[in-house]
C-alpha positions in Angstrom: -3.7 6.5 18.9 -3.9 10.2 17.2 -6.4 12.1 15.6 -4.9 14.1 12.6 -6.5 15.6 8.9 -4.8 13.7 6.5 -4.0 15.8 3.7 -3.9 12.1 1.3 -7.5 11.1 2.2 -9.0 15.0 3.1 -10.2 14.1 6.8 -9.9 13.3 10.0 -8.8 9.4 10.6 -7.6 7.6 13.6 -3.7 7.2 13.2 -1.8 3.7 14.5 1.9 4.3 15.5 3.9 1.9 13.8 6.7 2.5 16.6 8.9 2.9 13.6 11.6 6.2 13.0 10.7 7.8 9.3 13.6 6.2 7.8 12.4 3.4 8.9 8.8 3.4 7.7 10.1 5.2 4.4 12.4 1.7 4.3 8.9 -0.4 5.2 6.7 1.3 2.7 9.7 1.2 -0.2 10.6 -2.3 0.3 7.1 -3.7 0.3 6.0 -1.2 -3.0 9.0 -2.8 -4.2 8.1 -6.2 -4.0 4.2 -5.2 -4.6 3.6 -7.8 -7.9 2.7 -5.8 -10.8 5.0 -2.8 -9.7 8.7 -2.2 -11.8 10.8 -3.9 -8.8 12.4 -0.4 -8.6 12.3 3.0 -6.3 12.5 6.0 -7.5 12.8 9.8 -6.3 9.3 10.5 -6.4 8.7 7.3 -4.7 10.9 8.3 -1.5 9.6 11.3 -1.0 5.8 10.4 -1.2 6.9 7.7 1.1 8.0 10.4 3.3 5.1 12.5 2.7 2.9 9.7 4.1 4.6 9.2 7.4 4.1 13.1 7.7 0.6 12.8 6.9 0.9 10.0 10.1 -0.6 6.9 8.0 0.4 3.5 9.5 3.1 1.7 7.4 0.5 -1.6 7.9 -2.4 0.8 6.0 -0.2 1.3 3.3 0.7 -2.5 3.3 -2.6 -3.6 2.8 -3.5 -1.6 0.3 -0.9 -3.1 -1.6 -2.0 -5.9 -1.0 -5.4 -5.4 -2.0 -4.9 -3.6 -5.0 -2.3 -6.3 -6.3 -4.7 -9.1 -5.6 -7.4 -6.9 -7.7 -5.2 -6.4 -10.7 -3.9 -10.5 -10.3 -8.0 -11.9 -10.1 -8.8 -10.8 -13.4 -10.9 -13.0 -16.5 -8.5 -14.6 -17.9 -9.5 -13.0 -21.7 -9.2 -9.4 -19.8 -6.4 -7.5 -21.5 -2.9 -7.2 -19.9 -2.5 -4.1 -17.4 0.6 -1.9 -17.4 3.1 -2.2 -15.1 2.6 -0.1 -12.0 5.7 3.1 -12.4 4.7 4.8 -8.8 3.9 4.7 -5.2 1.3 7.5 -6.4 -1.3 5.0 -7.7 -1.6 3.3 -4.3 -3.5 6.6 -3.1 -7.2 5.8 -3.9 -6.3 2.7 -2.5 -4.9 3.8 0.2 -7.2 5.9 0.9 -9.9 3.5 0.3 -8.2 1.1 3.2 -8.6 3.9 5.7 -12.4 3.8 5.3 -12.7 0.3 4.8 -14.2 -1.5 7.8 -12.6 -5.0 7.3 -10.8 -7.4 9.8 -7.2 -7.2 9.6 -7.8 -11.3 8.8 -8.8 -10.2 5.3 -5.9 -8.9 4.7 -3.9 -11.8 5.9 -6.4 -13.9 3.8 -5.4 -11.5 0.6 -1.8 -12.3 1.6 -2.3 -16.0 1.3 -3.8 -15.9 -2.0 -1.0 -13.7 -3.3 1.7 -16.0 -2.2 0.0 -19.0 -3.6 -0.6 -17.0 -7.4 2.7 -15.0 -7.7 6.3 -15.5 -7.8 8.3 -14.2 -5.2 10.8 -11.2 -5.9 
């Protein structure tokens, strides 16, 4: 494990290695935003390279997962009478959320647990 500033959350964070090549994690972070539930289904330019930018920035691919994760099981357990929410355009709204999952001091069984509760609520893509 690394210690690096990370220009995305403006400190210092401990860094996993995912093991993978940057194509590979820019592959991993597409193909899960793509199948995030409330996102367009679709990559775009913008997407790639902010994809890119965060395996510069050295943020695991399983960080970026899980806030995907979390933030798609937030917008999915709303009240019922809540009005819709827009569909998600960009990897870019993930930040705070990202960010947010770099501070957050949770068992990586919550996010397995968030997992579960998506599958069983959503239709797969």
């Amino acid at each position: 494990m690394t210690a690096r500033r990370c220009a995305i959350c403006k400190g210092e964070v401990i860094l996993v290695d995912d093991g993978d090549s940057q194509e590979e994690y820019i592959r991993r972070v597409l193909e899960a935003y793509r199948k995030t539930p409330g996102t367009m289904g679709t990559i775009r330019r913008p997407d790639r390279v902010l994809a890119a930018q965060l395996y510069q920035s050295g943020i695991s691919a399983s960080v970026i997962e899980n806030a995907f994760v979390l933030a798609a099981t937030r917008r999915l357990m709303r009240p019922t009478n809540a009005p819709p929410l827009n569909t998600i355009r960009s990897l870019a709204y993930f930040l705070p959320v990202i960010e947010e999952v770099l501070e957050l001091r949770v068992s990586p069984e919550y996010f397995q647990y968030l997992r579960q509760k998506l599958e069983r609520i959503t239709p797969t893509r």
